[in-house]
C-alpha positions in Angstrom: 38.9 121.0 122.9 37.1 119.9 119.9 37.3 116.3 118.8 39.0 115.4 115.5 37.1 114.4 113.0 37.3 111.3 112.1 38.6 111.5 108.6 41.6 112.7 110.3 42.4 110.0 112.6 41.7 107.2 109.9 44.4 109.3 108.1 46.8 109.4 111.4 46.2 105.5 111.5 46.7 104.7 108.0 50.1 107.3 108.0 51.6 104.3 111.1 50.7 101.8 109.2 52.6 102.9 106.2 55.8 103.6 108.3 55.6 100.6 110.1 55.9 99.1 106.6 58.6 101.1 105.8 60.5 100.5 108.7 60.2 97.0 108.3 61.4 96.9 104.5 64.5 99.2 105.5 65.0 96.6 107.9 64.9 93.8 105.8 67.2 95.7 103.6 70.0 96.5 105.7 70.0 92.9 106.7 70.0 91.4 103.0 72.8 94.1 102.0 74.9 94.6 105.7 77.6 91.4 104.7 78.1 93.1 101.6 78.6 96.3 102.8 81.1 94.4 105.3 82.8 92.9 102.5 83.1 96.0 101.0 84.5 98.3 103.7 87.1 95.7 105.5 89.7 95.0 102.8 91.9 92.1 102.1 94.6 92.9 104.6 98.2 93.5 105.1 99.8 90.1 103.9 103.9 89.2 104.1 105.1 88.3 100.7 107.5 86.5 99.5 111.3 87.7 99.6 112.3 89.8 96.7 115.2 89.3 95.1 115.8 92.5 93.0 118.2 94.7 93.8 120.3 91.6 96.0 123.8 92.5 96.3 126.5 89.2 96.3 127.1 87.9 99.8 129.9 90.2 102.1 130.1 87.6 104.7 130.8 84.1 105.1 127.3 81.7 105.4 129.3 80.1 108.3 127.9 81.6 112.0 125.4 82.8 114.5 122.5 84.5 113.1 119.8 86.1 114.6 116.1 87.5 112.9 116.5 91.7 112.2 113.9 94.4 111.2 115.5 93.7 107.7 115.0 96.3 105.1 112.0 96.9 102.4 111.1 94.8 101.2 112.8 92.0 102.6 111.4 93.3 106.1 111.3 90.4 108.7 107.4 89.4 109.2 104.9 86.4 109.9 101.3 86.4 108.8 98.1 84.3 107.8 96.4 83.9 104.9 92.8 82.9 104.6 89.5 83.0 102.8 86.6 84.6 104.6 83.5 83.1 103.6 80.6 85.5 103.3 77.4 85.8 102.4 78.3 88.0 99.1 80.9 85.6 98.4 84.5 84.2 99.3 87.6 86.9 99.6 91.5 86.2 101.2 92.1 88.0 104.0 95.8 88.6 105.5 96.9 89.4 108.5 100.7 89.9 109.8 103.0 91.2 112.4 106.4 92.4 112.5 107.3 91.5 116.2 109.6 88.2 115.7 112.9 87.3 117.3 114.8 83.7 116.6 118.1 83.0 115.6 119.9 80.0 113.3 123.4 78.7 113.7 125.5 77.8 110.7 128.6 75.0 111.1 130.9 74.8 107.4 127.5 74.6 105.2 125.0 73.4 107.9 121.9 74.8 109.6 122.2 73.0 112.7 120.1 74.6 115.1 117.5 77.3 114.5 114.0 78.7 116.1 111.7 81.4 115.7 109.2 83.3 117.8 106.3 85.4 116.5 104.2 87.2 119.5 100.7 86.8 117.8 99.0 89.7 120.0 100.4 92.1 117.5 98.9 90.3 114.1 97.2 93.0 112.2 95.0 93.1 109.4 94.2 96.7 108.2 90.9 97.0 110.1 91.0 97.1 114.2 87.6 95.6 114.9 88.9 92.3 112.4 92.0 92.5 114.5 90.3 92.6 117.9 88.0 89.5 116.5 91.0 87.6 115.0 93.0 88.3 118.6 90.3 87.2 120.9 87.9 85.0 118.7 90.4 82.9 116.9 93.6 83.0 118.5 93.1 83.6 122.2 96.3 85.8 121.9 96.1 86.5 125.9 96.2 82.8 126.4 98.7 81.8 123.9 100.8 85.2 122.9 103.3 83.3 121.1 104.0 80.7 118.0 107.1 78.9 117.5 108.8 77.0 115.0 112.0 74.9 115.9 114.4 73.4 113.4 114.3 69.3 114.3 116.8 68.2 111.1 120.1 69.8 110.2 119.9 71.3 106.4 122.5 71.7 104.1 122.8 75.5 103.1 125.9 75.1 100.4 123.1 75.2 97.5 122.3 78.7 98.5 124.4 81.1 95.9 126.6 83.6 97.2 125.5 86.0 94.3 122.5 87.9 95.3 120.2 85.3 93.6 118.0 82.9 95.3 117.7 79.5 96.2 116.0 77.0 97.7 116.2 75.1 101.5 114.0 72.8 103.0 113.3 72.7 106.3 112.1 70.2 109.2 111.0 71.6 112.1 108.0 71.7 114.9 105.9 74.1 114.6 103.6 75.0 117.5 100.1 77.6 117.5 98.0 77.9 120.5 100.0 75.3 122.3 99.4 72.7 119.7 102.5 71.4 118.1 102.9 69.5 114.6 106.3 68.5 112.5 106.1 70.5 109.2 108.5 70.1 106.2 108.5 73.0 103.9 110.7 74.5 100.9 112.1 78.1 101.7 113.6 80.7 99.4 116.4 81.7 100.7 118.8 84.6 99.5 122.1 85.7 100.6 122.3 89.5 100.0 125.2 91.3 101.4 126.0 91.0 104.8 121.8 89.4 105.3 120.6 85.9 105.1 116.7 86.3 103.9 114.3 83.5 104.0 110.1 83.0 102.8 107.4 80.7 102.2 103.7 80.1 102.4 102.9 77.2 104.2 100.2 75.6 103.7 98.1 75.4 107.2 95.1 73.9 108.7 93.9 75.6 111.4 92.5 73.3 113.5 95.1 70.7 113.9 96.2 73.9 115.6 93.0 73.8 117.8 91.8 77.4 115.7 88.1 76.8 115.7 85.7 78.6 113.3 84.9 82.0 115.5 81.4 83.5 116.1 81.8 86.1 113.8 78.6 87.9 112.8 79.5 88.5 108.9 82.3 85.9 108.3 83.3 82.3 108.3 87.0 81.5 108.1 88.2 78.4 106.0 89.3 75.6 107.3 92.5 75.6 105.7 94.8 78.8 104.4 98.7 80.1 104.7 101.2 80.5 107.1 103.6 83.7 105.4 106.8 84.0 106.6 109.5 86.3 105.3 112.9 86.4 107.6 115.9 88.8 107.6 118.8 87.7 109.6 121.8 89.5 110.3 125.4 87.4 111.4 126.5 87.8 115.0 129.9 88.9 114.9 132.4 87.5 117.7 
């Protein structure tokens, strides 16, 4: 076979070189713009709002009674959640997650919240993007170590400020509050709304995460802040008997 001349291979070599560069600026590329494009495809989340009032019918039922957390009904569905800022290279954006799966109950004496807890299973927090979910379940909240939260009422709370007429008032409550096995005493206002036969609660409370022992996780795009929201929106329906 006949040797190529050597015009040719100087060509071949100088054609390597130039997509070795290339390569190396696409490279360099993708790695400048990649958080951005992360920003850009993982959205801000499905967040738990505050109770909604319109629409509230007057109270059917006596406040008076055992009451335990329901699905509810849009949009005062029963749900927990987080708020917090994701820190990223192209910037700072809130990021929610939340979860539907809670159980607790309150008991009312006359006008008195006497007793009252709630459980949250945090291994079904959602954002609205699984691989965020799977990094929020096993890099920041070790949910197979510690499935649940719990808040417990600590301070009996006078409910008789509460109207009866399907508008909203205010409560606030005392209680422990415990994440990843670390508890802490929280006092926070609620809303809280009789509508019909429901007793409907929300707030955001204000959370830092690692007096809960949530450290910063190794995510590859993302920093979470150090402090951010606790959402809670609860629907309870009386207990009859």
């Amino acid at each position: 076979m006949a040797a190529q001349p050597r015009q040719t291979r100087k060509f071949q070599r100088n054609n390597k070189v130039v997509a070795l560069f290339v390569a190396l600026i696409v490279i360099l590329a993708v790695a400048g713009v990649a958080p951005m494009i992360v920003s850009a495809i993982m959205g801000p989340g499905t967040r738990t709002e505050m109770l909604n009032a319109d629409g509230a019918k007057p109270a059917s039922t006596d406040v008076t009674g055992h009451w335990t957390v329901g699905k509810g009904s849009r949009p005062n569905t029963s749900a927990v959640g987080f708020t917090f800022e994701e820190i990223l290279p192209s910037g700072h954006k809130l990021t929610s997650g939340t979860t539907h799966d809670v159980s607790g109950f309150v008991d009312i004496e006359g006008t008195t919240l006497q007793r009252g807890e709630v459980t949250v299973q945090m291994g079904n927090i959602s954002t609205d993007e699984q691989k965020r979910d799977i990094n929020v379940r096993r890099k920041l909240l070790f949910t197979d170590q510690y499935p649940e939260s719990h808040f417990t009422l600590t301070k009996p709370v006078d409910v008789s400020q509460v109207p009866g007429n399907g508008t909203p008032g205010t409560l606030t409550l005392t209680g422990t509050l415990t994440i990843m096995g670390q508890s802490h005493e929280i006092t926070q206002e609620f809303q809280a709304l009789r509508d019909d036969d429901r007793l409907v609660v929300s707030a955001d409370v204000p959370i830092a995460r690692e007096d809960y022992g949530v450290k910063t996780p190794d995510f590859i795009a993302a920093k979470v802040a150090p402090k951010g929201l606790l959402n809670i929106r609860l629907s309870f329906d009386k207990s009859e008997g």
